[in-house]
N, C-alpha and C positions, 0 to 999 in steps of 0.2 A: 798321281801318286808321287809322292817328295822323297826320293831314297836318301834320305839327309843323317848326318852324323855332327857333335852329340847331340844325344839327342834332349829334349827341353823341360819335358812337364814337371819336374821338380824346382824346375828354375823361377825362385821368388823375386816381386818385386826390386828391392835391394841385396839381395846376395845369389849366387848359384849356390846349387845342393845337388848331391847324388847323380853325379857325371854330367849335369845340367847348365849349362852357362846362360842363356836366352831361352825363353821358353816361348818353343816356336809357334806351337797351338793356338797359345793366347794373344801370341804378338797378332798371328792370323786372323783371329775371331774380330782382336779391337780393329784391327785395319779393316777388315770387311762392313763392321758398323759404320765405320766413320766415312768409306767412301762410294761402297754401293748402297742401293734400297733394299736393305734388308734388316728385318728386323725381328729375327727369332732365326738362332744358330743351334744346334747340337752338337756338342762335341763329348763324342764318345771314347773313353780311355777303357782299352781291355790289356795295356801293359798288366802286367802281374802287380806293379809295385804301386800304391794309391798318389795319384799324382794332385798331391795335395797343395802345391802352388798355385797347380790353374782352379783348383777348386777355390782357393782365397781370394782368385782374381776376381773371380765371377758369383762369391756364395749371397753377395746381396743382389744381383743384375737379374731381372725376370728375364729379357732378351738370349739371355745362356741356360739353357739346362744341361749342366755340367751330370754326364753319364759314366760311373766308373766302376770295374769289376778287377778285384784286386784281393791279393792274395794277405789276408791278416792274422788271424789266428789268435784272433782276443787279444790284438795288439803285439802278439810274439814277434810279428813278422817287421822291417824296416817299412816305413820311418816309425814305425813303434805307436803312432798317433791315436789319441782316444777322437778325434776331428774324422776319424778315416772309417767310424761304423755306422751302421744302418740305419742311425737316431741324428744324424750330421744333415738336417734336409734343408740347408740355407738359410738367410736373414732376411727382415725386414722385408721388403718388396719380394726378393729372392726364393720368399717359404716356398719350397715345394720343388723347386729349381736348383734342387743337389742333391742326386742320388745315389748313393755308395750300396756298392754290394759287396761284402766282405765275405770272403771266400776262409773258412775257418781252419779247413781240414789242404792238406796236399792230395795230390794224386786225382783231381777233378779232370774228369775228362768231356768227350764233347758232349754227351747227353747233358750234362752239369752248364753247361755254356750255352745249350741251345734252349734247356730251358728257364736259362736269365733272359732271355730274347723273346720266346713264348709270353711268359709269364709278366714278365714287368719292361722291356725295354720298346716293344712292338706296341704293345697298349698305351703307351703313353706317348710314344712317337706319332704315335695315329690321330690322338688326339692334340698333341701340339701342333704339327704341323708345322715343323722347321723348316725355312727358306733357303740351309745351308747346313750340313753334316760334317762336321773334319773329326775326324777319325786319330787319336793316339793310338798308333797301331806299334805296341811291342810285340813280339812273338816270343816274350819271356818264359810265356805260359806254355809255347809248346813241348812236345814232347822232345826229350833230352837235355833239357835247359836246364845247368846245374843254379842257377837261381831262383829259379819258379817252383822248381819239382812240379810241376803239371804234367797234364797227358791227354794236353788237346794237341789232336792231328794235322798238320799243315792244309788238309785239306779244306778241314773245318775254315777255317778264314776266310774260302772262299764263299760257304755260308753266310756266313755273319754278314761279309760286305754286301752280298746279293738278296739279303733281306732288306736292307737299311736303303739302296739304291731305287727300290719304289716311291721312296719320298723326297720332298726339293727337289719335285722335276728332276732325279737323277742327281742332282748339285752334290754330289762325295768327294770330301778331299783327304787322301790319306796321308798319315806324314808318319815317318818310321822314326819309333822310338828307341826302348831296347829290345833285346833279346840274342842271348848269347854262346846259343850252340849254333855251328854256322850250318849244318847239313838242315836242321829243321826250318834256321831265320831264312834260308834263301828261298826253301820249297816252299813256305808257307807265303812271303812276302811274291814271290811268283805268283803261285793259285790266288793271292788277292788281286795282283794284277789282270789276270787271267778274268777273272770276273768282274772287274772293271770295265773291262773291253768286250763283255755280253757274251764271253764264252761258259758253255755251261758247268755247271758245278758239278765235281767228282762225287761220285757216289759214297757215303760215308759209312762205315762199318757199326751198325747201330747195335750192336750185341748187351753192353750194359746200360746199366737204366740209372735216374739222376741220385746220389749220392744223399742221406739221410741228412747230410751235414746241408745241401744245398737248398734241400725242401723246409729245414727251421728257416733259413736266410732268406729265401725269396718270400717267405710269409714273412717277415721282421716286418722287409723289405714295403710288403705293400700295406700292411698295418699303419705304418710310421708316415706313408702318404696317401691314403684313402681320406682322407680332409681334404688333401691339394688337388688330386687328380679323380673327375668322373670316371672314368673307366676301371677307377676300383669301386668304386661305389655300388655295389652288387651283392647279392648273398651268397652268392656259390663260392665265392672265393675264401672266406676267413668265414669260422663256426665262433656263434655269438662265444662260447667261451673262451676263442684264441688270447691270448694274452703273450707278447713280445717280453725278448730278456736279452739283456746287453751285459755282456761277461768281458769286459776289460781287467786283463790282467800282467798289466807290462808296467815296473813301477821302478826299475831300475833308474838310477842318478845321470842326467843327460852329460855325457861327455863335456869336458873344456877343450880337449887338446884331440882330434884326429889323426887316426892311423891314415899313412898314403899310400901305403903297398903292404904286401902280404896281409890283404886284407879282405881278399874277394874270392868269392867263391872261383874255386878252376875247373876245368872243362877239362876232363880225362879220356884225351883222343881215341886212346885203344879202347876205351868201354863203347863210345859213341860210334866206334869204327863194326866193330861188334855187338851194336845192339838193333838183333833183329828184325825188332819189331819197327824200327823207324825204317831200314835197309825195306824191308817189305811194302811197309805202305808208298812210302818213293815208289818204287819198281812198281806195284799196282794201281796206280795211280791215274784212272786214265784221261788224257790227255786230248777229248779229241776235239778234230779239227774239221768242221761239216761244212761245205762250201754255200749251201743252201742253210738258210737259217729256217724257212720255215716255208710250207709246201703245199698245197691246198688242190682237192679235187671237187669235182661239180659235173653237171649235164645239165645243159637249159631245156631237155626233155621233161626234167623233173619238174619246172617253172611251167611249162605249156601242157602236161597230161595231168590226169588222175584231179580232177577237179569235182565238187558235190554238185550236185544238183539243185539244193539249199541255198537259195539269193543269200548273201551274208556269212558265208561259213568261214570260222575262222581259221580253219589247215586249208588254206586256201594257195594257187597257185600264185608265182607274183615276190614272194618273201627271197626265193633263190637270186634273180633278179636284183633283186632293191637291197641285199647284202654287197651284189659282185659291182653295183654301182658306184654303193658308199667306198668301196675298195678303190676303185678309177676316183672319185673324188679327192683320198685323202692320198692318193698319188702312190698305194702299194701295192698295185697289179703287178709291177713291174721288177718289185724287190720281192716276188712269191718266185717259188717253183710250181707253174699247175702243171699239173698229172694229170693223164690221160685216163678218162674214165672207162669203167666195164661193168656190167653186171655180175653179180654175184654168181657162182655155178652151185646148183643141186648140192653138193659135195659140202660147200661151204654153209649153206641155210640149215644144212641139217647138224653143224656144230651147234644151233641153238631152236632148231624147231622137228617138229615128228615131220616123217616123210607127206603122214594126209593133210596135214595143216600147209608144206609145200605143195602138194597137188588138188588139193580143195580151191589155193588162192590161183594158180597155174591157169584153171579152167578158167576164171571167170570170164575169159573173153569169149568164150562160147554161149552166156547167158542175155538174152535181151535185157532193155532196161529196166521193166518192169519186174522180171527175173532177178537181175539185182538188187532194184528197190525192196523187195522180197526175203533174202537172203539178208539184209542188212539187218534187218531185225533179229537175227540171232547172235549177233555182236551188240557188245557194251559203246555208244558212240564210236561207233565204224561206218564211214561210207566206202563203197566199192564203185568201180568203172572196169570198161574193158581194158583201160591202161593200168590197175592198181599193180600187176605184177612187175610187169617191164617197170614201171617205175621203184616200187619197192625193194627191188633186186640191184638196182641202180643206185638208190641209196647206199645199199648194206657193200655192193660194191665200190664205189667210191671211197670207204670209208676203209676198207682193208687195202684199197691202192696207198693212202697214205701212212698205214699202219705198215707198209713194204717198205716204203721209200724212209721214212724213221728209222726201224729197225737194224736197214742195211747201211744203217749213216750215209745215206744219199741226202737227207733233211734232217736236220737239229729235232725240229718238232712238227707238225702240222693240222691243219683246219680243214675239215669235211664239212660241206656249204651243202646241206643234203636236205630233201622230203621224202616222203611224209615222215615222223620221225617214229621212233622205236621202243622205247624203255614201258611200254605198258604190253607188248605183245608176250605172250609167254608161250609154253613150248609146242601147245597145240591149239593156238587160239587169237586172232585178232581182237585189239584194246584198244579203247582210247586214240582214234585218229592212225594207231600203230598196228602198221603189218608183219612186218619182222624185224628182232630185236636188232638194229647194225651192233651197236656197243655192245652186245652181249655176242653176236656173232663176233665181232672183232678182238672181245679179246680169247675168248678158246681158241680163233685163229693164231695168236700170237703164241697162246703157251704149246698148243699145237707144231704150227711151224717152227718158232725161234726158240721150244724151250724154258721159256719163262719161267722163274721161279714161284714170283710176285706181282703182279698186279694191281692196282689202285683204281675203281670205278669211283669219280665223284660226280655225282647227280643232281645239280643243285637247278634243274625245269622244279617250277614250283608244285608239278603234281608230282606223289610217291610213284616211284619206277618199280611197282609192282612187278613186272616182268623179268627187269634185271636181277632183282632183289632173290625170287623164286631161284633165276638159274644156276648163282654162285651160294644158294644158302648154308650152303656142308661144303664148299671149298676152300681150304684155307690161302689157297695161292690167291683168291680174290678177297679184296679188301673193300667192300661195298660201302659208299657214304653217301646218303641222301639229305640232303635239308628240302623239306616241301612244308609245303600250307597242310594242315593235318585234319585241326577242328573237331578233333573226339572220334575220328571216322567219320565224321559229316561232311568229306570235302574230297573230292572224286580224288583217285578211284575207291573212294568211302571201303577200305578196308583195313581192318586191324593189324594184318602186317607193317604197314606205316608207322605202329605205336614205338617209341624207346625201348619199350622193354621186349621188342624182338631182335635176337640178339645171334640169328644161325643159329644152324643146327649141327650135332655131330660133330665133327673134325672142324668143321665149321664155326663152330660156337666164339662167337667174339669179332667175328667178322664179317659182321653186319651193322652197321651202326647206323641209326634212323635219329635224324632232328626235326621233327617233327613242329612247327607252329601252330599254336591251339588257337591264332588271335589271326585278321588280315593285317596287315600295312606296316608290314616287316620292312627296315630300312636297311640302311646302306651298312650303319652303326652294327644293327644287328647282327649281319652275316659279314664283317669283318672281323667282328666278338668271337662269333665262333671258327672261324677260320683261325684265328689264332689261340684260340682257346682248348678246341676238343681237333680239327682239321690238320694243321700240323706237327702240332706234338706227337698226333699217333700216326700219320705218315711220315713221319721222323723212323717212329719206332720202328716201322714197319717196313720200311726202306724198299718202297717200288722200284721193278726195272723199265715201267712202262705205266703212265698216268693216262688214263683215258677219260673227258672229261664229258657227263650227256649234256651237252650244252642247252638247255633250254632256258627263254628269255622273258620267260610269260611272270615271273615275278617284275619285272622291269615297270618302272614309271609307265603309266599310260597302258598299260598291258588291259584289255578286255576280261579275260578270266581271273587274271591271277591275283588282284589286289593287295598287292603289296608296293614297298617305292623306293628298288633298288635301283642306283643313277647307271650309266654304262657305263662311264668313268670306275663303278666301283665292282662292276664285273673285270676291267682289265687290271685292278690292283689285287682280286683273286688269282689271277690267271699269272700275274708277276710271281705270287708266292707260292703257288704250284711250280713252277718252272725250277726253281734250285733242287728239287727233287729227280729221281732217274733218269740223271745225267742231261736235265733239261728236254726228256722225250714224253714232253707231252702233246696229246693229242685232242681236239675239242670237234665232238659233233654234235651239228644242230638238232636238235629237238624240240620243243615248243616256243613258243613266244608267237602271239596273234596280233600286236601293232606295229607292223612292218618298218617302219620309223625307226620303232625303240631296236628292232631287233638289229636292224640293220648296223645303228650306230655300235648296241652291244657286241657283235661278233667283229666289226672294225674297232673297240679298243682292245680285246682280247687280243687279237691278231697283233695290233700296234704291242701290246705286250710280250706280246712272244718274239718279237719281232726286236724288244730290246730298248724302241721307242721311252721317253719319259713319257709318264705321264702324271695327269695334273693333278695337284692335293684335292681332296675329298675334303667337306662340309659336314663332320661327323656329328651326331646328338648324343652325346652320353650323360649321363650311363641310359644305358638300352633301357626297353621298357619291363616291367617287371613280368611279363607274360612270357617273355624271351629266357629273363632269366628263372624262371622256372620251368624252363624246357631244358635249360643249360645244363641247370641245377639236377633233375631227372636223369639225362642223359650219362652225365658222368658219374650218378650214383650206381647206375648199373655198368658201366664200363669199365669202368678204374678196378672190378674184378681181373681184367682179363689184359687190360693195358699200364704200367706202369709209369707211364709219363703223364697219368692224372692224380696221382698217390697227394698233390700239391692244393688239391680242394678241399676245404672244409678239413683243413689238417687238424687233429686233436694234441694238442701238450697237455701233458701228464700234471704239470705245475699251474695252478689256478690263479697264480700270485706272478706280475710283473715287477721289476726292478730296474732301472736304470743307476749307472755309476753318478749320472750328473745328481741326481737324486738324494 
């Protein structure tokens, strides 16, 4: 990060402009063409003001995709430029490689900023796949800045960078532009630093929702380049009737002669001294500092018992093992905290199971094995041994040791390395390989013991977590999200609760949300689409204090059951965009995945992710397949009732008729 003064991006070729002498960004961008290998940059301008210099540098160069979100107001705002709206998409080689996001209205705050990021900056970064990110970082737009009139939080920036840091291997360069209240430029330009250096991101105060003026602009937005970029190339995003409208109205006579003083907005210390609301968010802000980044329990009891009887089975011992190997390989045994494992107690299984379903599973070491073999048939694909309990209890215990050690900021976040796994068992009934649910015991432990307001389950083992799904159906402090293989109900556990259109119940209702795949061989493209599409928008809104993730692997390349072909690489770039959430305390327990290989490598790049590691660009196919996007498409037509960070699909405008000023 560059704490440089003045600062550049107004600064043209032959002259400076607007406190700009050398425009440091571009000077950057050419130097890095010319003397490293790299060959696709991003640089993203969220200064308030449209820094329309380094846009002319680069409006014809496909190597630059010049990214910028600025404050215009149908041209009201400085430099007054009709070049500065949403219809500005580059020249020549360049089409498609200048993106202006013209902010119309004042008072946009971070829901407004998060979802330019959602919406259009995250989908098309995903798809470039820049080598190199430099960052016009003004903090004009935050909150008290008598220039911007905004009312993004200093926090937020820590956002934004910890989005963008999943990509170029991490390669972020920030360079400070303007911004001119100094209480917000220095908190804000901190918490960038701050998450630069892989600390986690402050939890942000999600109360309002994105602003009417920003949901016309981000549809202009991606209207104007759904020709250029795949990843708009979909139907859920714009209704065949949307039709784009560019309202420049600044027509006033360009100055000959410059004012040099009394001429700039000023900063009215007593207001800024007394104003609350900045004073508050500083002060609550928190700040923390966990010496342990990330913390991981396990028993190799779990790897050596509870094994089928069935030559070939695939919940088979062995997977616990072949994870804590790949760990010792990739050299991050030793930058973990492990914790000491326990079993779960009576006390704890019954936050998620009836007391006969713990003492039916208790006994079973009392049954020979034909007795077992016996008893198995009155389970849905369940085997039993005389180890199932001792290990099962082992699981769900390992998995609240590390939900202790997060909590108590002893560990930032952490990885339960556990069998057999859990999210099909429900409250008085073994499922699916699962005996008892951990993740569902884990988090009533959490809201239980610590309190919890909020909670975030995401489930993304390719079978539907039936189990979990059941036990938070009517709780609204649980925020349950599943993406599984579905197939109409034809694809275990072949039930109709999996569908989109179940949606909770009761107090509940809206707090369930099911992504259901009706097709196999869902990629990488695919479940990054919705991560950024329906996954964090609404855990945005929802603002977990504790992300608990069932980590199943069985969607993974090569996976036996699950046939789909998501890469591991693209499980640890989910698990990056989880992490800027509740204060970075999230949690990932294993759950399925049957080729020990894939799994293996999937929980060491998650881990590597949590852990703050770069990791490497993804090979995306866009636009996704259209089976996907009409699961998309489903999902947020029943959602966007109850969550308001989808009101941005399939927007309708009242006017049938487009117009452009160039026109």
């Amino acid at each position: 990060m560059a704490f440089i003064r003045p600062p550049g991006h107004h600064a043209m070729k032959s002259e400076f402009c607007g406190y700009c002498f050398f425009n440091n960004v571009a000077i950057a961008a050419e130097y890095v063409l010319r003397h490293y290998s790299v060959s696709k940059i991003l640089i993203v301008d969220w200064d308030v003001h449209h820094g329309q210099a380094t846009q002319q540098m680069f409006y014809d160069d496909p190597r630059v995709l010049y990214f910028s979100i600025h404050r215009y107001e149908h041209g009201q705002f400085w430099p007054n430029l009709r070049e500065s709206d949403w219809d500005y998409t580059g020249n020549g080689d360049g089409q498609g490689f200048n993106i202006n996001v013209p902010l119309n209205a004042t008072g946009m705050k971070d829901a407004d900023y998060l979802a330019i990021f959602h919406q259009i900056l995250l989908p098309v970064a995903s798809e470039f796949q820049p080598d190199l990110i430099l960052i016009s970082s003004g903090y004009d737009a935050a909150l008290g800045c008598p220039e911007g009139e905004m009312e993004v939080t200093p926090a937020c920036y820590a956002h934004l960078v910890h989005s963008l840091m999943g990509f170029a291997c991490g390669r972020v360069a920030v360079l400070l532009e303007g911004g001119y209240c100094l209480k917000s430029l220095a908190e804000g330009a901190a918490l960038t630093l701050k998450s630069l250096l892989g600390d986690p991101c402050p939890l942000l105060d999600m109360t309002s929702n994105p602003c009417n003026s920003i949901v016309q602009t981000i549809q202009n937005v991606i209207f104007a380049h759904q020709k250029y970029w795949k990843c708009f190339q979909v139907d859920f995003l714009l209704s065949q009737s949307f039709r784009a409208v560019s309202m420049y109205s600044y027509y006033e006579e360009p100055l000959s002669v410059f004012p040099t003083f009394d001429c700039y907005p000023t900063q009215d210390i007593s207001k800024i001294d007394e104003f609350s609301v900045l004073q508050h968010l500083i002060s609550e802000t928190q700040l923390l500092n966990i010496n342990n980044k990330v913390c991981v329990s396990f028993d190799l009891i779990m790897d050596q018992k509870h094994e089928s009887s069935e030559s070939g089975h695939p919940e088979c011992p062995g997977r616990i093992s072949a994870i804590l190997n790949m760990f010792n390989e990739f050299q991050l045994t030793n930058r973990l905290l492990i914790l000491p494992s326990r079993k779960a107690e009576e006390s704890e299984l019954l936050l998620a199971h009836s007391k006969e379903h713990i003492d039916e599973m208790s006994n079973l070491y009392k049954l020979s094995p034909s007795e077992l073999s016996e008893k198995e048939k009155c389970y849905d694909s369940v085997y039993l041994t005389a180890d199932t309990y001792k290990v099962s209890t082992l699981a769900s215990g390992c998995l609240l040791q590390v939900v202790d050690s997060v909590l108590n900021n002893e560990s930032a976040s952490g990885v339960a390395v556990i069998r057999p796994p859990g999210h099909h068992a429900e409250l008085d009934i073994a499922c699916g390989f699962c005996i008892f649910n951990s993740v569902a015991i884990a988090a009533s432990y959490a809201l239980n013991k610590y309190g919890l307001k909020r909670i975030l389950i995401l489930d993304w083992d390719i079978h539907f977590g039936n189990g979990t799904m059941r036990a938070f159906s009517s709780d609204p402090r649980v925020l349950y999200i599943s993406i599984h293989r579905y197939q109409n109900a034809k694809f275990f556990p072949c039930s109709e609760e999996g569908s989109h259109k179940v949606i909770g119940s009761g107090s509940g209702e809206g707090y369930t949300i099911n992504i259901p795949w009706n097709k196999n061989g869902m990629g990488d493209a695919e479940y990054i689409s919705v991560m950024q599409n329906i996954i964090l928008p609404i855990a945005y809104e929802f603002c977990p204090e504790l992300v608990l993730v069932s980590a199943g692997f069985d969607a993974a390349v090569g996976d036996p059951l699950g046939g789909c072909k998501v890469t591991p690489e693209c499980y640890g770039h989910l698990t990056h965009f989880l992490s800027s959430l509740a204060n970075g305390k999230v949690i990932l327990a294993l759950e399925g995945g049957y080729n020990i290989d894939a799994v293996s490598y999937c929980m060491t790049m998650c881990t590597k992710a949590l852990l703050g590691d770069p990791l490497p660009p993804l090979d995306l196919e866009f636009p996704i397949c259209k089976n996907a996007q009409k699961t998309i498409k489903r999902v947020v037509n029943v959602q966007k009732n109850y969550w308001s960070c989808l009101k941005f699909f399939n927007y309708e405008r009242t006017s049938k008729h487009s117009f452009s000023v160039n026109e």
